[in-house]
C-alpha positions in Angstrom: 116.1 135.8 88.4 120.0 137.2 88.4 122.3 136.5 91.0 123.9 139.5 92.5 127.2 140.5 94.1 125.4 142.2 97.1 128.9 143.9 97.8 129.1 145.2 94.1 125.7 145.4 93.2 126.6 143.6 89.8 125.5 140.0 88.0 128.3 137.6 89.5 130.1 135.6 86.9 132.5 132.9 88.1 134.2 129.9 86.1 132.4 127.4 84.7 134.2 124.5 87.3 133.0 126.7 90.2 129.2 126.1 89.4 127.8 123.6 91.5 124.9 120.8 90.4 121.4 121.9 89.8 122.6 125.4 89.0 123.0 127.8 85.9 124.6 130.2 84.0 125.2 131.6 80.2 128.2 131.0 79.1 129.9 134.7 78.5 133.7 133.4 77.7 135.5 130.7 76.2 139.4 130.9 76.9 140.8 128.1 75.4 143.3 127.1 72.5 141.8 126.9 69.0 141.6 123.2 69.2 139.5 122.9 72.2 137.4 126.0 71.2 136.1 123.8 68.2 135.6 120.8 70.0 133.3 123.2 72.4 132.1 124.8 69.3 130.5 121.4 68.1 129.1 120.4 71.8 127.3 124.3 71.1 129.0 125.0 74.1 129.7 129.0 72.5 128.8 132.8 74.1 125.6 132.7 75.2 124.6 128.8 75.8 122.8 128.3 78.9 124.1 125.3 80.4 123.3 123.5 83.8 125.6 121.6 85.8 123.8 118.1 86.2 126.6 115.8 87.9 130.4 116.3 89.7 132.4 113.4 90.0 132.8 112.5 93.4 136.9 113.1 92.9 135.8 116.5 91.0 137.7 115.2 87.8 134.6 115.1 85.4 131.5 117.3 85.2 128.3 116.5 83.2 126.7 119.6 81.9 122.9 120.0 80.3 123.3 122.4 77.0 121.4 122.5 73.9 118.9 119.3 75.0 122.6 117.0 75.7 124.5 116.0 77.9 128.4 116.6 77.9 130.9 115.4 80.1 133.9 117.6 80.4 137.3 117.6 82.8 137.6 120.1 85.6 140.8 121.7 83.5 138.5 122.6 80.5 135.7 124.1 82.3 138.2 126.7 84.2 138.7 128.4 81.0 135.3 129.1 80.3 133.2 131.6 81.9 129.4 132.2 82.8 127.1 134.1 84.4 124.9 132.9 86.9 121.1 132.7 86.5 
């Protein structure tokens, strides 16, 4: 099932540090610098993954996200340059 603007009529897509726990999205961007982008690269964190948000830190520094079978732990400044669309 797709989420929907209802105002748009269109699939929503929203930065990756905006998704809250127990939901998810496909990623459809990855903005970063080339350094970054491999690191995210080797996670599989590319176009395409489906990833689920599993935990926030409780000061919103550190998210734990489920892709590929794994768990990876990324900061709240990484995941704003990556985008997804919610499922």
């Amino acid at each position: 099932m797709m989420a929907y603007d209802e105002k748009r009529g269109m699939e929503m897509e929203i930065n990756l540090d905006r998704l809250m726990p127990g939901f998810h999205g496909v990623v459809t961007s990855v903005n970063t610098d080339e350094m970054l982008r491999l690191r995210l690269r080797d996670f599989g964190l590319v176009t395409g993954t489906k990833v689920t948000v599993r935990y926030k830190s409780p000061d919103g520094g550190v998210t734990a996200l489920e892709l590929r079978g794994t768990v990876v732990a990324l900061r709240t400044c990484e995941l704003r340059k990556i985008r997804v669309r919610l499922i």
